[in-house]
C-alpha positions in Angstrom: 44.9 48.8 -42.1 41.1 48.5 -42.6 40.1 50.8 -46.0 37.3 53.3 -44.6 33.8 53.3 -47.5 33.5 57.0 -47.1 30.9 56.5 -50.0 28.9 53.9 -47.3 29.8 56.5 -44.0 28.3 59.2 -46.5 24.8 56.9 -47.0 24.8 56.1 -43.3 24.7 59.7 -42.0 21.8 60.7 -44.7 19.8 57.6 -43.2 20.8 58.6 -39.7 20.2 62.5 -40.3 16.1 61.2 -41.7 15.7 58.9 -38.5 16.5 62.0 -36.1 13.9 64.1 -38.3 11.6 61.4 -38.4 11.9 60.7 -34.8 11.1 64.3 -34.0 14.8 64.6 -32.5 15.9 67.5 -34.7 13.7 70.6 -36.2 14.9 73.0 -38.2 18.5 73.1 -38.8 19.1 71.5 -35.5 21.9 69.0 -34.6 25.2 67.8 -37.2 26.5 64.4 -37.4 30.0 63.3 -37.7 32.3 60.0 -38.7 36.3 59.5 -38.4 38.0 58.6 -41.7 41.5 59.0 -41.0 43.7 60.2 -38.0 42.7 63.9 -38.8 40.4 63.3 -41.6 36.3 63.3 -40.6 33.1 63.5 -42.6 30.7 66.1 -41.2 27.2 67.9 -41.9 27.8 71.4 -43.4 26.4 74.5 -41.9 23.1 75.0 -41.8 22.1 71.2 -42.7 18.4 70.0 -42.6 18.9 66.9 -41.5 15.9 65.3 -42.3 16.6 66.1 -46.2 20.4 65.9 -46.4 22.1 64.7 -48.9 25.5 63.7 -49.7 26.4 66.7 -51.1 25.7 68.3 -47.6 28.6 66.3 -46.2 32.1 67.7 -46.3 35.6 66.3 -45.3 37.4 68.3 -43.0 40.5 68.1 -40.8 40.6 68.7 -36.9 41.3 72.9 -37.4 37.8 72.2 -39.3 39.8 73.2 -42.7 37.8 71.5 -45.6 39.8 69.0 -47.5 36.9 68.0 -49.7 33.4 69.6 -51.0 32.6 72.9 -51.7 30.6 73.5 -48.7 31.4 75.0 -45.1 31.2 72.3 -42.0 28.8 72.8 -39.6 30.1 75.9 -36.9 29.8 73.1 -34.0 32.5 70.7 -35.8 34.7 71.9 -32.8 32.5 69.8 -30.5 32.8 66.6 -32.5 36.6 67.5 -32.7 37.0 68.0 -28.8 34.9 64.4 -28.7 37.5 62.5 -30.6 40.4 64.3 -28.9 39.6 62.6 -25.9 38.2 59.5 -26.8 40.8 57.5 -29.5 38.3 54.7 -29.4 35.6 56.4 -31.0 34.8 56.7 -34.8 31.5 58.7 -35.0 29.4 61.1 -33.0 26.1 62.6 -33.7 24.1 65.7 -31.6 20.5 66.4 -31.8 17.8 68.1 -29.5 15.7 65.4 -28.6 12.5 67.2 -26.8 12.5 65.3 -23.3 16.3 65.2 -23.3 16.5 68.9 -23.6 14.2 69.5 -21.1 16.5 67.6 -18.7 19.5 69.5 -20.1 17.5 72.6 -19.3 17.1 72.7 -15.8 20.6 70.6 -15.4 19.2 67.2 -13.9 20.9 63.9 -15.2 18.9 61.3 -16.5 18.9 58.5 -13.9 20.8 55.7 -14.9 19.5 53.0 -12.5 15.6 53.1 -12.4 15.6 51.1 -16.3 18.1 48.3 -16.1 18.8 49.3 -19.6 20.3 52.1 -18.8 22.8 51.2 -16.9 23.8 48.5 -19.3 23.6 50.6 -22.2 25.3 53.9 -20.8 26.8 52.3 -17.5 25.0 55.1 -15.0 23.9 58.4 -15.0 23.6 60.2 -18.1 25.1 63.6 -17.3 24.8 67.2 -18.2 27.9 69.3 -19.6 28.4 73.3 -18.1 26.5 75.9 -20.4 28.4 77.9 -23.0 27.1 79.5 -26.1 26.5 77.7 -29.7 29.0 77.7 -31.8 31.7 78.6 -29.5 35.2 77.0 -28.2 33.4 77.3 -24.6 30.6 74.9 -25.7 33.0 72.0 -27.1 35.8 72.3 -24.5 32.6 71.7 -22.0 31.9 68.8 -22.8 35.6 67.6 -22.8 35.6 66.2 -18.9 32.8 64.2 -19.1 32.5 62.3 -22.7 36.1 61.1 -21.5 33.6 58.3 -19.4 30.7 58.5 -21.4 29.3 57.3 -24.7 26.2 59.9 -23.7 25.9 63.0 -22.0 23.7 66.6 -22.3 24.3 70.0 -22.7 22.3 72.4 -20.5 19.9 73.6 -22.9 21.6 72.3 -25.9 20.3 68.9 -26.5 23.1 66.0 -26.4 26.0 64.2 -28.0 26.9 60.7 -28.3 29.7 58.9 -29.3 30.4 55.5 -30.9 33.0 52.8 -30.9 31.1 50.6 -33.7 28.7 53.2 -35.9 26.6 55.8 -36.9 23.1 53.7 -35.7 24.8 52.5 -32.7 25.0 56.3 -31.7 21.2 57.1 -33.2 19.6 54.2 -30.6 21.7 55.7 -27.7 20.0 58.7 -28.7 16.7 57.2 -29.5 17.2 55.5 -26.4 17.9 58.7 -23.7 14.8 59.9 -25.1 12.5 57.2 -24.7 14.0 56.9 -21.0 13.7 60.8 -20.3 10.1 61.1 -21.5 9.3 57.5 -19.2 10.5 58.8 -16.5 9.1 62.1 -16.5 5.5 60.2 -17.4 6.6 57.9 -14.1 7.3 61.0 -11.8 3.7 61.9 -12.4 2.7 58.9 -11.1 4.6 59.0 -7.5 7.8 59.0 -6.3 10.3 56.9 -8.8 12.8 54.6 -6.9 16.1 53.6 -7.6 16.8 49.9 -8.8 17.9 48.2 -5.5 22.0 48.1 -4.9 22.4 44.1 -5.5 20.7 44.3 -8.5 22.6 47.3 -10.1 26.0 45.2 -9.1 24.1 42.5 -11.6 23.9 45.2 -14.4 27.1 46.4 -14.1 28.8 42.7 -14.6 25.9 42.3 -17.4 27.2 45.6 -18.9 31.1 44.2 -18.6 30.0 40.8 -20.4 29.3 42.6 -23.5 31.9 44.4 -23.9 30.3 47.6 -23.4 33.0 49.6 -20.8 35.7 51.2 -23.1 39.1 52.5 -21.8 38.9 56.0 -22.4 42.2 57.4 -24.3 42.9 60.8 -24.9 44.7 61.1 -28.4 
C-alpha cells in the first residue's frame, strides 16, 4: 500500500486554502478543505479557518464521527459534508468547498451551470453542474443534501451555499474545477447579456463526451 505524506497533503491545502483567497473565492472564514489519509482517517481545516492565512497548525486529523485523532484544534463544523462526500464516492481522496461569487449566485436562485455551451465543460465535469436542496450550515441536513448528486459528480452547488468538489487525483485538481465553474459562471452570465446563449449542437456534444471518456475522466461511482 502506497504511504500517504501527510506532511506534503498538509503544504498542499495551505497553498490551495491562499489560491481560493487570492482568487477572491473565499472571504472571511468561508469554505474548509479536506484530504483522505486512511480508511477513516482525513486531514481537515479547523473551525473558523482563514483560509487565505492557514497554516499547518490550522489543520487537524479527524475520523469520520469528526473525533479528532490529532492537533489540538476543533475541525471545521461542516466536516460532515466532506464525510457524506467520501461516503459515497470510494474513489475520491480530497474535497475542498468555497463560495466563489458567480457560482453562488447561480446556487442562489437554484439554476445549474450549463454544461454544454463551453466544450470544456462537458469534458471537464461531463454536463450540467448541478445544485444540491437547501439546508442550513453546519447541519446533518446540509451534508446528507448533497449525498444524491456528488454520487455522479466531481462538482456541484449548494443553493446559496457556494460549492464542493471532489477529487480522484489531488488537492489542485479540485482548486481548477473550482477555478474553473467560476470562470464559466461569470462567462456565461457576461454572454447572457449579450443575447440569447445556445447550446453546443447534439453531434458535437456526442464528440465531447467520447473526448471526455479518452482521458479517463468518467469515474464509477462507489459508495463505501
Amino acid at each position: 500500500m502506497l504511504k500517504i505524506n501527510e506532511d506534503r497533503i498538509r503544504a498542499e491545502m495551505v497553498e490551495v486554502g491562499r489560491r481560493l483567497h487570492e482568487y477572491g473565492m473565499i472571504a472571511g472564514y468561508d469554505g474548509n478543505i479536506a484530504a483522505r489519509v486512511a480508511q477513516n482517517s482525513f486531514l481537515i481545516t479547523k473551525a473558523f479557518s482563514s483560509l487565505g492565512y492557514l497554516t499547518e497548525h490550522d489543520i487537524v486529523k479527524i475520523d469520520r464521527e469528526g473525533n479528532v485523532l490529532e492537533g489540538d484544534c476543533r475541525p471545521t463544523g461542516e466536516f460532515r459534508l466532506h464525510m457524506v462526500a467520501y461516503r459515497e464516492r470510494a474513489d475520491i481522496v480530497c474535497t475542498v468547498h468555497a463560495h466563489p461569487m458567480a457560482v453562488t449566485a447561480f446556487a442562489t436562485v437554484n439554476e445549474p451551470i450549463p454544461g454544454y455551451v463551453f466544450p470544456e465543460v462537458g469534458i471537464i465535469f461531463g454536463g450540467d453542474i448541478p445544485v444540491a436542496p437547501f439546508g442550513a450550515p453546519f447541519t446533518p441536513e446540509i451534508a446528507e443534501s448533497i449525498a444524491e448528486l456528488i454520487r455522479d459528480h466531481d462538482a456541484l452547488m449548494m443553493a446559496r451555499h457556494g460549492a464542493i468538489v471532489v477529487s480522484r487525483s489531488g488537492l489542485f485538481d479540485a482548486y481548477n474545477k473550482l477555478e474553473k465553474m467560476e470562470l464559466v459562471a461569470n462567462t456565461y452570465l457576461l454572454a447572457k447579456q449579450h443575447g440569447r446563449v445556445e447550446s453546443i449542437p447534439a453531434d458535437q456534444i456526442e464528440i465531447l463526451k467520447a473526448l471526455r471518456t479518452q482521458r479517463g475522466l468518467d469515474h464509477k461511482p462507489a459508495r463505501e
